[in-house]
C-alpha positions as CSV (number, residue, x, y, z in Angstrom):
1,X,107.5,56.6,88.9
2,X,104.0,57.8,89.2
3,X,104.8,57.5,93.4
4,X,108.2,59.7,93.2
5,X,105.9,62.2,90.9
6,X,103.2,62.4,93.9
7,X,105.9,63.0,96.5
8,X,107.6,65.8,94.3
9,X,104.1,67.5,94.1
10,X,103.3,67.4,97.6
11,X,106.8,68.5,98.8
12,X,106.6,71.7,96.6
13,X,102.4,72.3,97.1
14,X,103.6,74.5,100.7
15,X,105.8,76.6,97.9
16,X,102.8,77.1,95.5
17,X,100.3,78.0,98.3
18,X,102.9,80.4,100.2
19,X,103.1,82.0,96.5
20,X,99.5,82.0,96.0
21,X,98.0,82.6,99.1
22,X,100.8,84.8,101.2
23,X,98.2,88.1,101.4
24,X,96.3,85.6,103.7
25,X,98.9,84.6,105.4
26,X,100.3,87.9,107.0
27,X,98.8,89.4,109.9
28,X,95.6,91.2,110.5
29,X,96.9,93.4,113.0
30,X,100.5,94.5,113.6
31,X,101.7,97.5,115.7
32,X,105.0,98.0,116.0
33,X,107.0,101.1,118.0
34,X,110.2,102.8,117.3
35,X,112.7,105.0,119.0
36,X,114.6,107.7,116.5
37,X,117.6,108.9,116.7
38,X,119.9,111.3,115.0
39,X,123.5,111.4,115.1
40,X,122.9,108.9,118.2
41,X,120.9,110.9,120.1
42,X,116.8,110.5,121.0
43,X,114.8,113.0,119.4
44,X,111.3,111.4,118.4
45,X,109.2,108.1,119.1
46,X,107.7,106.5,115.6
47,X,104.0,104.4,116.3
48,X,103.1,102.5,113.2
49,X,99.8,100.6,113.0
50,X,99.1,98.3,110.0
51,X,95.0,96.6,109.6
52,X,93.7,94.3,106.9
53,X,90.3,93.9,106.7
54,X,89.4,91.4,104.1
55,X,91.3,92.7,100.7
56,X,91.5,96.1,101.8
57,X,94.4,97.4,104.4
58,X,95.3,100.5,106.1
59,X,98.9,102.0,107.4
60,X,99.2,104.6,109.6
61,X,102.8,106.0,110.8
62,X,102.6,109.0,113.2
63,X,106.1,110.5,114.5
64,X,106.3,112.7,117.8
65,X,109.2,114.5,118.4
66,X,111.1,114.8,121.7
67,X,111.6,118.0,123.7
68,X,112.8,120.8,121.3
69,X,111.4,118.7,118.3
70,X,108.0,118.3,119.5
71,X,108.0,121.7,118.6
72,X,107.7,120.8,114.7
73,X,104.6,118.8,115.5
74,X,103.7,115.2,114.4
75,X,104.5,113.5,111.3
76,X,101.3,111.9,109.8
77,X,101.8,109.1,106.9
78,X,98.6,107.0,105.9
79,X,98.1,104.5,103.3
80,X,95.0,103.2,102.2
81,X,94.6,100.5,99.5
82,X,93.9,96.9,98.2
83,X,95.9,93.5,99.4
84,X,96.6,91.6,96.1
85,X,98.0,87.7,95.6
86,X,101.3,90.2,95.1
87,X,101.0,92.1,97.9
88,X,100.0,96.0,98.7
89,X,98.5,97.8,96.5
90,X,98.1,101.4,97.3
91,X,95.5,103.8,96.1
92,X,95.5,106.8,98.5
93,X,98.8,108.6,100.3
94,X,98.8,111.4,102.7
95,X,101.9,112.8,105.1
96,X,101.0,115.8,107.2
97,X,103.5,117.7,109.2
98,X,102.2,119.5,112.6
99,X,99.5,121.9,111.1
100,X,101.2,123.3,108.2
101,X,99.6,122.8,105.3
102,X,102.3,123.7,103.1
103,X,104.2,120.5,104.0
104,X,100.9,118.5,103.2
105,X,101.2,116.0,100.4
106,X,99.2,113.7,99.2
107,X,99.0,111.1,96.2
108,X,96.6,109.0,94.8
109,X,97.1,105.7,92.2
110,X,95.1,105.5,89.9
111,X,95.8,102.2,88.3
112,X,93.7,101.7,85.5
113,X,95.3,104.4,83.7
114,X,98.7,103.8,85.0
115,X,99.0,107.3,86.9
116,X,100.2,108.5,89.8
117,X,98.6,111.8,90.6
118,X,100.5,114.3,93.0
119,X,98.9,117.3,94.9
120,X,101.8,119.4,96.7
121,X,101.4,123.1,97.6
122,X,98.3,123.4,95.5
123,X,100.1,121.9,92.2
124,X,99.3,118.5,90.8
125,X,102.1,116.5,89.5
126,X,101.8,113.0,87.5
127,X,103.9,110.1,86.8
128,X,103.5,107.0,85.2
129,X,102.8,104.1,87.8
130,X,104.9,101.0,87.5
131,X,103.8,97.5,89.0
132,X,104.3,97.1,92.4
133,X,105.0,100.9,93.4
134,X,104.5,101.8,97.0
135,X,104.4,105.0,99.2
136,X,106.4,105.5,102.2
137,X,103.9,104.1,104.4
138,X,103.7,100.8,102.3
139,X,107.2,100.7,101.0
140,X,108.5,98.6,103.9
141,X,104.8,96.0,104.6
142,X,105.0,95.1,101.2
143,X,108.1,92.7,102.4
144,X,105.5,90.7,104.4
145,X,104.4,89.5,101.1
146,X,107.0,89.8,98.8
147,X,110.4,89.0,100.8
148,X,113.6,89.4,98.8
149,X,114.9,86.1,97.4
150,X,117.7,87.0,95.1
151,X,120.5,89.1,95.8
152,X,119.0,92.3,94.8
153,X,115.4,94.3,94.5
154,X,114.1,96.8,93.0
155,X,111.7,99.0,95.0
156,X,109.5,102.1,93.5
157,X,108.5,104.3,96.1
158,X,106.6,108.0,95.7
159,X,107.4,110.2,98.5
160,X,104.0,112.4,97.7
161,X,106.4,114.5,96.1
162,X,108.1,112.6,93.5
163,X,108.4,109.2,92.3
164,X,111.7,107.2,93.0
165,X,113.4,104.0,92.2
166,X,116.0,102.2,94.5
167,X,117.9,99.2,93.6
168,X,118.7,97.2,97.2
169,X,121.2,94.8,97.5
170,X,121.4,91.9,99.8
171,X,124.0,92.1,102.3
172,X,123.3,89.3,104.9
173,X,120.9,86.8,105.8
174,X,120.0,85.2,109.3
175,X,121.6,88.1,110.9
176,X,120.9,88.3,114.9
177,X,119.4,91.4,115.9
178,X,118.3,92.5,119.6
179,X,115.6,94.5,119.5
180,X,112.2,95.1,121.7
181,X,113.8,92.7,124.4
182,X,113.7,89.9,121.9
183,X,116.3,88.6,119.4
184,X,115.7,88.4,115.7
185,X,117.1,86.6,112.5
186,X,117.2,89.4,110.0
187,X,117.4,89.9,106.2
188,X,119.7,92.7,106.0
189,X,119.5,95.4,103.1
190,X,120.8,98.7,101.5
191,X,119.9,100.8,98.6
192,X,123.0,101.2,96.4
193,X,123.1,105.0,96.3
194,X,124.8,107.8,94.1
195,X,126.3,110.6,94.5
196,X,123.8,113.2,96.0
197,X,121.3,110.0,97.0
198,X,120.1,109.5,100.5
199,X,121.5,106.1,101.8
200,X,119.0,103.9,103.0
201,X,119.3,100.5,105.5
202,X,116.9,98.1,106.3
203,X,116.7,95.3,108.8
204,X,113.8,92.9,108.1
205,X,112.9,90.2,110.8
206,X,112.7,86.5,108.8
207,X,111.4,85.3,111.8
208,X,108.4,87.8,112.2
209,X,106.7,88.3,108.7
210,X,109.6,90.4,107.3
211,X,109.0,93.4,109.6
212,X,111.2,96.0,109.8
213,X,113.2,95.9,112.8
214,X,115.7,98.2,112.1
215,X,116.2,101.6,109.7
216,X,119.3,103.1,108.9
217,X,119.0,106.6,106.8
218,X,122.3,108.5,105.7
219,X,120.9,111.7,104.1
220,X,122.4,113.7,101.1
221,X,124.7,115.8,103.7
222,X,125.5,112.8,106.0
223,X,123.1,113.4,109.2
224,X,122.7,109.6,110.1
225,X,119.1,108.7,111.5
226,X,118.5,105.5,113.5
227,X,115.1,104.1,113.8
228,X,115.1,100.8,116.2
229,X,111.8,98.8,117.1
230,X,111.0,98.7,121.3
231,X,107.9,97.2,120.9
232,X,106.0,94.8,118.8
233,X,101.8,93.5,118.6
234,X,100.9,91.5,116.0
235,X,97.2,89.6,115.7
């Protein structure tokens, strides 16, 4: 008995640990390259770069548009924050668009008192923080340590503007992808939207830390946006 009680513990010690210790498990460095498209056509080129430096990380997204769209400048979203034994947690947002500072928001956690503090076009806005809410920057990282295992997830993201709540479903898992020349086994997921609601798809990589490989974005009016990795660095 007290043999079949040692093997039990060792066999499930890799489960504990990958619960445990999973912020140290991800990578340090990741940079990962997108192409864009809307209504199947190119029109911008997303570079995301994700650091972790001992418990604190750092997410930048920057978005340069193609021909004509270059025009509206690039799309700036940084993250700043601590890594946790549960994964990202934010403490300071920013998305910048071109040099208008009207389109300028910016967000800051403040989780000892539970609030999420809003600056846009010189008003401050404030909502209550919930465990585990990201920004857009962080949304899709915090997969790398907390990777859907039941059918269905709940995701709180703050756009800078506003605070919203998805529910995501499962819809496959150990789906093949091509992507960036290479082939992936995906985790395959979408927000169960309403009426009005932006529908949102995700393609996460079980093979490669849960990254995003794929984005899939049906807005309110039913513009569909593509977003497909090309390249991928990760230390």
């Amino acid at each position: 008995m007290l043999k079949l009680k040692r093997l039990i513990t060792i066999l499930l010690l890799p489960i504990f640990l990958f619960g445990t210790n999973l912020a140290y498990a991800v990578p340090k460095k990741i940079q990962l390259e997108y192409d864009l498209t809307r209504e199947g056509k190119l029109f911008a080129k997303v570079v995301e770069q994700f650091s972790q430096n001992g418990k604190q990380y750092n997410i930048k997204s920057v978005t340069k548009g193609i021909g004509v769209y270059a025009l509206m400048g690039e799309r700036v979203l940084t993250s700043t924050g601590t890594v946790t034994k549960i994964g990202l947690k934010p403490n300071h947002f920013e998305l910048h668009q071109g040099k208008s500072a009207k389109k300028t928001l910016i967000a800051d956690f403040n989780w000892a008192k539970s609030l999420l503090i809003m600056q846009v076009k010189g008003d401050t806005r404030t909502e209550k923080l919930q465990q585990g809410t990201q920004d857009l920057a962080s949304y899709a990282y915090q997969f790398m340590f907390n990777p859907p295992m039941k059918d269905e997830v709940k995701v709180v993201v703050t756009t800078g503007k506003k605070l919203n709540q998805y529910q995501y479903k499962v819809l496959a898992r150990g789906m093949s992808l091509d992507a960036a020349n290479k082939s992936f086994k995906t985790l395959h997921i979408s927000n169960q939207a309403r009426a009005g609601e932006d529908k949102k798809q995700l393609w996460l990589a079980e093979d490669q830390f849960y990254l995003p490989v794929r984005y899939l974005l049906i807005d309110e009016d039913g513009n569909n946006f593509e977003q497909t990795l090309t390249k991928i660095h990760v230390e």
